[in-house]
KOLKE-986553 format. One record per residue (C-alpha): residue number from 1; x, y, z. Coordinates in Angstrom, 2 decimals. Layout:
% KOLKE-986553
seq=NUM x=X y=Y z=Z
...
//
This chain:
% KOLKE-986553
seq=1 x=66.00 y=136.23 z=97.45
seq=2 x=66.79 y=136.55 z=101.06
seq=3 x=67.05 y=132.68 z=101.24
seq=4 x=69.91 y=132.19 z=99.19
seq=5 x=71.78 y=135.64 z=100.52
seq=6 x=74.37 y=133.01 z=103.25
seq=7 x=74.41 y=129.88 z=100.49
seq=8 x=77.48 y=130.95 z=99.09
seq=9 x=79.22 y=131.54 z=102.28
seq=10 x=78.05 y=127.91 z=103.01
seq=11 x=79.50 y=126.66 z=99.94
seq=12 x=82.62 y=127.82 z=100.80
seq=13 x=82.79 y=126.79 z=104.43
seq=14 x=81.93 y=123.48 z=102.64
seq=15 x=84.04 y=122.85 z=100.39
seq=16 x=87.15 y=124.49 z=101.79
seq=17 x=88.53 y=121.00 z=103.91
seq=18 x=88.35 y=119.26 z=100.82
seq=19 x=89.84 y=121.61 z=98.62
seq=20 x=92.68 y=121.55 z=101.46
seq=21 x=92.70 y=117.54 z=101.84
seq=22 x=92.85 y=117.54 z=97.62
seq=23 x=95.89 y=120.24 z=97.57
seq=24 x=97.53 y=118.03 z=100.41
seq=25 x=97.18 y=114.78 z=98.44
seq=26 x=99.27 y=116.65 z=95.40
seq=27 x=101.80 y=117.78 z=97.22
seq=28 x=101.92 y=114.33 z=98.82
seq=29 x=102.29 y=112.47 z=95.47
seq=30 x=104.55 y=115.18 z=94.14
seq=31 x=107.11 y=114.28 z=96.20
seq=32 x=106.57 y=111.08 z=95.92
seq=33 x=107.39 y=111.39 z=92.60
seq=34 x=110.33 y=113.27 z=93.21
seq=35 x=111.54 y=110.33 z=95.30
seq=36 x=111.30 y=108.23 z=92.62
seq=37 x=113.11 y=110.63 z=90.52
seq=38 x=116.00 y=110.72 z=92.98
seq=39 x=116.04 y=107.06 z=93.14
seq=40 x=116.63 y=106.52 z=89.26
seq=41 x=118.89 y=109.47 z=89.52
seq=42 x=121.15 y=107.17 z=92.13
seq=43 x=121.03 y=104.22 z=90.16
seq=44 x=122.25 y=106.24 z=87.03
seq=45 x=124.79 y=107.71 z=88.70
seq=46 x=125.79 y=104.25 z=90.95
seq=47 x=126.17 y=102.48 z=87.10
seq=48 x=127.96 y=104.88 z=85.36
seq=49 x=130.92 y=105.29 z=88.31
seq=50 x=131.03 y=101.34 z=88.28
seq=51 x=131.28 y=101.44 z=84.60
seq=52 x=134.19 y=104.02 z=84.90
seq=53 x=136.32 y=102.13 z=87.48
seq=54 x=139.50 y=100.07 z=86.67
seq=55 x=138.47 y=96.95 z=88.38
seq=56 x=135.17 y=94.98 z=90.04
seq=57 x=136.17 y=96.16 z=93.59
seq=58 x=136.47 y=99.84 z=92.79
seq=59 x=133.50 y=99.32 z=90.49
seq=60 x=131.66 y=97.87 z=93.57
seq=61 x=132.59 y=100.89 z=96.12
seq=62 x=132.16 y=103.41 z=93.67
seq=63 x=128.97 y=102.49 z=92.46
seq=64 x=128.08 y=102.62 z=96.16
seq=65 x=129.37 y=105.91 z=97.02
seq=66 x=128.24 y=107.53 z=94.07
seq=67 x=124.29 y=106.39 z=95.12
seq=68 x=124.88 y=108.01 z=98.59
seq=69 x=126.10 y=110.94 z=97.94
seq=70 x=123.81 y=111.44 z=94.90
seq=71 x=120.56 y=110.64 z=97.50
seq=72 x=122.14 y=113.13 z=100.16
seq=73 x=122.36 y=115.96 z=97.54
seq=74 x=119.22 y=115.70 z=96.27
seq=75 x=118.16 y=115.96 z=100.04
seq=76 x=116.36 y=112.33 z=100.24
seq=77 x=116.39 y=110.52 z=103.84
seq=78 x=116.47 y=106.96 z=103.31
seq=79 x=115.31 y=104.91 z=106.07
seq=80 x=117.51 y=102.41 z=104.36
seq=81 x=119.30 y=102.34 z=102.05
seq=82 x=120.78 y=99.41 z=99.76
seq=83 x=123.10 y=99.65 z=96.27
seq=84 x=123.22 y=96.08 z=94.89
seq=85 x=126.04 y=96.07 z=92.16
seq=86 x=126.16 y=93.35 z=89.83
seq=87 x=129.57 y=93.28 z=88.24
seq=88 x=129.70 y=90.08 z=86.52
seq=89 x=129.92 y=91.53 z=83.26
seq=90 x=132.42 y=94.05 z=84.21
seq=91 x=134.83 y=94.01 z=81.18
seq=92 x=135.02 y=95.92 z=77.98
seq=93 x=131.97 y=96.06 z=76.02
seq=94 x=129.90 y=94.12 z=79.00
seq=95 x=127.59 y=96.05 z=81.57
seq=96 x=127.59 y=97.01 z=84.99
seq=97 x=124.05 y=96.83 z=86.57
seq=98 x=122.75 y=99.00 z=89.62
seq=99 x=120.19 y=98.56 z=91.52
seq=100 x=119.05 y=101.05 z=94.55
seq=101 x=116.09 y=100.13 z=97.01
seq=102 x=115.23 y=103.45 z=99.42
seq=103 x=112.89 y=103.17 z=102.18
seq=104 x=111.25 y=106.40 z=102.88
seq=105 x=109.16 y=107.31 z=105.45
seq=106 x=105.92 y=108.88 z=104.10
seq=107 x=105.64 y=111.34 z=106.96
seq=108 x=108.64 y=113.11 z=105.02
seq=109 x=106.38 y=113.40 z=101.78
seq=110 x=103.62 y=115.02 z=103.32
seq=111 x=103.19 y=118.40 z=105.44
seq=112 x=100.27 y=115.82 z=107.27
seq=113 x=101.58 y=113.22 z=109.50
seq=114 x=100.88 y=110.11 z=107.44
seq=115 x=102.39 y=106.69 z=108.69
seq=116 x=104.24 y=104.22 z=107.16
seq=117 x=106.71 y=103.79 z=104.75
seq=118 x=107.53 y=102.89 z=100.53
seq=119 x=109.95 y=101.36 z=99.25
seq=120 x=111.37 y=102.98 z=95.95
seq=121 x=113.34 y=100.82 z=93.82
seq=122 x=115.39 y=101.98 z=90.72
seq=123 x=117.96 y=99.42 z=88.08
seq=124 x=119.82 y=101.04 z=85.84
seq=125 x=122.40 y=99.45 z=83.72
seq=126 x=125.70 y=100.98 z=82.14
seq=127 x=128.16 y=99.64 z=79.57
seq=128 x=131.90 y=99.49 z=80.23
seq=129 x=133.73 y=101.09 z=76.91
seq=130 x=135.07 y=98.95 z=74.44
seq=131 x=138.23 y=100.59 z=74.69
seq=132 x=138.81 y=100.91 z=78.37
seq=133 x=141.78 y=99.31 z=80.43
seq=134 x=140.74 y=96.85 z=83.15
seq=135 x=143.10 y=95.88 z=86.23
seq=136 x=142.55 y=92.32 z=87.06
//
């Protein structure tokens, strides 16, 4: 019996850095997850103000705006950021199509300093109402 008295603290010295390394990899790819999340979130949010302005050039800065503001208030730092609007089909009963790409850095995901970067990419695509008046 007096072998195996210190074997449990020796377990647990053990297997305490990978417990640690295995919570740090969750966190890590829970919030990259949640940058993904925010992502779709600006692309939803980028289509549906295009699809609520009165003409491709509004459609076009307020789709843009909309993505920004929507990344800065979830409290996602884009290395870069691009909002690709495609407006072609911008009149009634067409669609407007979004499209964000955010580079994040994945040193911002993770309380370890882990280099590099991703590159989330969201579409989302909103129809224009039927109904709705269109300046020219």
């Amino acid at each position: 019996m007096s072998r195996q008295r210190g074997s449990t603290s020796l377990e647990l010295v053990l297997l305490t850095p990978a417990l640690l390394v295995l919570m740090v990899f969750v966190v890590f790819v829970g919030r990259l997850a949640e940058a993904r999340a925010d992502v779709d979130r600006a692309a939803r949010e980028a289509a549906r103000a295009g699809s609520l302005a009165r003409s491709p050039h509004a459609a076009l800065e307020g789709g843009v705006a909309a993505a920004g503001l929507t990344l800065r208030e979830g409290g996602m730092a884009c290395r870069s950021l691009r909002v690709d609007m495609d407006v072609a089909g911008f009149a009634p009963g067409g669609n407007v199509l979004a499209t964000v790409s955010c580079t994040v850095a994945l040193e911002d995901l993770s309380p370890l300093r882990v280099p590099g970067s991703r590159t989330v990419v969201a579409t989302f695509a909103q129809p224009v109402d039927n109904y709705r008046g269109i300046a020219s």
